[in-house]
N, C-alpha and C positions, 0 to 999 in steps of 0.2 A: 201388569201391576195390579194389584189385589186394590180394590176400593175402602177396603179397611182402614189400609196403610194412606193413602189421601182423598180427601174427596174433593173433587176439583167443582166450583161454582158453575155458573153461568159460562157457556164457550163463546156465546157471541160478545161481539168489541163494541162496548159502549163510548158512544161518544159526546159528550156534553160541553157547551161553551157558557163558560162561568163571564160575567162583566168583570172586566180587569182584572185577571186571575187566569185567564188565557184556556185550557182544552183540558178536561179530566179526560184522561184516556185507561182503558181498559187494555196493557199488554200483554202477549201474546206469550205462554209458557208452555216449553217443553219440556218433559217429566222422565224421568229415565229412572228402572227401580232396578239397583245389583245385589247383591246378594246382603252385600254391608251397608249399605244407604239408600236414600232417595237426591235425585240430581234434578232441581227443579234451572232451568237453563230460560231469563224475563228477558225480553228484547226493550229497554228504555235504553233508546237514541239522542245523542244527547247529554244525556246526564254524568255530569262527576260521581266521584265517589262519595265525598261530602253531601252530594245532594241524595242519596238513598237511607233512607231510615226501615228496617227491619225489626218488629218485635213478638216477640212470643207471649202470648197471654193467654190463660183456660182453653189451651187448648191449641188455638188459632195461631197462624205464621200469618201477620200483616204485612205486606211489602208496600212502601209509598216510595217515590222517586219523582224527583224535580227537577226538571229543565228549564234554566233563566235565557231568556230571550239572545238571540245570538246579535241583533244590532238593533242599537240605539239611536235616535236622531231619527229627521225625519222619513216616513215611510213610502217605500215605490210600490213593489211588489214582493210582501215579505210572508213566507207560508210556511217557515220553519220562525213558530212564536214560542214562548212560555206554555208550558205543560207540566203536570204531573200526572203520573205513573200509580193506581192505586190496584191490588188485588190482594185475596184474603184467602186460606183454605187453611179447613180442618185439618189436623193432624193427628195420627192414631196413637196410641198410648204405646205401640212399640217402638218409639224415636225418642232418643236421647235427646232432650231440649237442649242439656247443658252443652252440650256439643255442636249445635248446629252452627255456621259457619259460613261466609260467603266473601264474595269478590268479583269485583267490576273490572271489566275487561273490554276494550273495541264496542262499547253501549251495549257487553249482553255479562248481566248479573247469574253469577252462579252461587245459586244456595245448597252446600250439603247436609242434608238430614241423616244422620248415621241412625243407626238402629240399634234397639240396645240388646245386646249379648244374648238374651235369651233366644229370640228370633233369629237369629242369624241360623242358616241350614247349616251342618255340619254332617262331615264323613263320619258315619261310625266304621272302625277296623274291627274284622271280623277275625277272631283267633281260632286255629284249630290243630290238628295232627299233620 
């Protein structure tokens, strides 16, 4: 994958515990570039699909995702809490914003970034005798 086309942040997993607000976590993305898109493949464990909010802004693909506590009532030994999911990468001017696209599946979120027409490689046919 060309650096042009994303530029991926920080690779280490940041981990932060907020007061009553439960784990910012930094997930883990794997990036896949084909010829027609970018395949960014987030691991949030966890989370609905309601709870992932995606936005494109100058530039940037924002990814946040939230996971609401799995039990209530009082506490024994509970180490699956409340979390959100936050990561952010640049995006190069040959992706089709309007097109970009995703889907929650088994807690692993697939965003596809298509590319716009220009950049796509194509065969040229060579004519002759």
């Amino acid at each position: 994958m060309a650096e042009t086309a994303l530029e991926r942040g920080d690779r280490a997993e940041v981990v932060q515990v907020e007061k009553d607000r439960g784990l910012t976590l930094t997930p883990r993305v794997d990036i896949l570039e084909t010829d027609d898109e970018l395949l960014l493949y987030v691991d949030l464990p966890g989370v609905k699909p309601d709870g992932v909010d995606i936005r494109f802004e100058n530039g940037e693909l924002f990814l946040h995702g939230r996971r609401a506590q799995a039990h209530t009532g009082k506490p024994w030994l509970w180490e699956y809490e409340t979390a959100s999911f936050q990561r952010a990468f640049r995006v190069a001017e040959n992706i089709a914003a309007d097109k970009i696209s995703a889907e929650l599946k088994n807690g692993v979120l697939t965003v596809r970034l298509p590319k716009v027409e220009a950049v796509k490689p194509r065969r040229i046919e060579v004519k002759g005798e």
